[in-house]
C-alpha angles and dihedrals in degrees: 000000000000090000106026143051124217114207121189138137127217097255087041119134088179127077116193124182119196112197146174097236104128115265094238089077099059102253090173126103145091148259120202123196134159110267093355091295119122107254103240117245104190142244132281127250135213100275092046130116130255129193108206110194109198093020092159087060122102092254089041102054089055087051100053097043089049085047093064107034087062100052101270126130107234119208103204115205116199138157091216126057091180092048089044093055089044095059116019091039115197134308151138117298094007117119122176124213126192105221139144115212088205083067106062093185086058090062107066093085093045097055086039105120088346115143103192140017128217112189101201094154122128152145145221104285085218118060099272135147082284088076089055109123098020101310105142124141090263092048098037101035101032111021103040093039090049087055087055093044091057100043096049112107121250086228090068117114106213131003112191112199111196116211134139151293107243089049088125091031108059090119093063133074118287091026098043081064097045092044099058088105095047100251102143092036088062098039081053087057100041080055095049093057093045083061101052099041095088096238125134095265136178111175121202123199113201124199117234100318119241128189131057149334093211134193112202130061098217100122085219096057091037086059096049093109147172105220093095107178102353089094090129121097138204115211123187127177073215129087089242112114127124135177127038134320129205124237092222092054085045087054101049092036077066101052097051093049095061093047089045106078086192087065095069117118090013133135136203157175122213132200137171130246148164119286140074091277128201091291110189089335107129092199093053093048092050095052087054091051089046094234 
């Protein structure tokens, strides 16, 4: 960890994190395990519940739809009704909220019965209209997931928390660039918090996302993408990664993680190259994650 320090002994049944996230933003809780070691959660099951928050996103339109392809209940947040029909349409197992993670008294109706959570929320990294109305990385990628952090039940059984390759490297050339705003600065706390919340978490760092927006949730549509050839993916438990990533491997790199209980208290980057890739194949999937 670059802004955090794990200490733990061999016989611990205490795990403390000290972090830099300001103080302001409460930093300051524990995790308990036996011998040091996250106790495992579980993973979710088609049936189950998923709360998708930035479902109307380019990444979160694929993941809804995969989701429920596959047999999950989506729980679809939005701050827009109107936005959310209009995209993600009507179907089975699909219920949309209106919530805004910034308000953390707008949140206790989405988190109700829910038995995951996928954080899939973000901004323009660059001052742009997306910052219109207070939605500025601090506000977008720590407050509000820090409000979502804190209303998600403990009961839950995985909570994945997309964020961004370059999260340990803000200091180095590209990131440093992309991080004038303080966008990864703010994505590494939101993950610290994650972390020390005490909540079943598993965090993915894309690459630069590639793919979409779309427009349209038909998963047909969705998965008419550009990457070409490009199907293969790279996954690291480093901050490594390079390149591009597309938002349909991210997707489905989602949608594996909360169904992989291995996956628990892990985290990864993801990037996009050429090759035919795991597709959909669990097995594949779990031999790139090294579970």
């Amino acid at each position: 960890m670059t802004q955090g320090l794990l200490e733990a002994t061999p016989a611990a049944t205490i795990v403390r994190f000290r972090c830099t996230v300001p103080q302001r933003y409460r930093c300051t809780r524990q995790a308990r395990g036996r011998q040091g070691v996250q106790i495992h959660a579980g993973s979710i099951a088609p049936g189950d519940t998923v709360l998708v928050a930035g479902a109307t996103g380019g990444v979160g339109q694929i993941l809804t739809a995969k989701l429920l392809e596959r047999g999950y209940k989506v729980r679809a947040m939005t701050r827009s009704r109107e936005k959310a029909s209009q995209l993600l349409g009507e179907k089975e197992g699909l219920e949309v909220i209106v919530a805004d993670a910034k308000d953390p008294q707008s949140l206790s109706a989405a988190v109700q019965g829910i038995t995951a959570v996928a954080a899939v929320t973000g901004t323009t990294a660059f001052p742009s209209k997306k910052w219109t109305g207070n939605n500025g990385p601090e506000q977008t990628d720590l407050i509000a997931m820090r409000n979502l952090i804190e209303a998600t039940p403990k009961s839950v059984k995985r909570f994945v928390l997309t964020t961004s390759a370059g999260v340990d490297r803000s200091n180095k050339i590209p990131f440093s660039i992309l991080n004038l705003f303080g966008v990864l600065k703010f994505k590494k706390q939101a993950e610290m918090l994650l972390q020390e919340s005490g909540l079943p978490w598993t965090i993915l760092r894309p690459s630069r996302l590639t793919d979409g927006p779309y427009t349209s949730f038909d998963l047909n549509t969705l998965l008419q993408a550009t990457a070409g050839t490009r199907q293969d993916v790279q996954i690291s438990m480093q901050d490594d990664q390079l390149g591009e990533a597309s938002r349909i491997a991210v997707a489905e790199a989602i949608v594996q993680l909360l169904a992989i209980d291995a996956a628990e208290g892990r985290k990864y980057s993801i990037a996009s190259k050429e090759g035919d890739g795991p597709g959909t194949d669990p097995a594949k999937w779990k031999a790139l994650l090294g579970v």
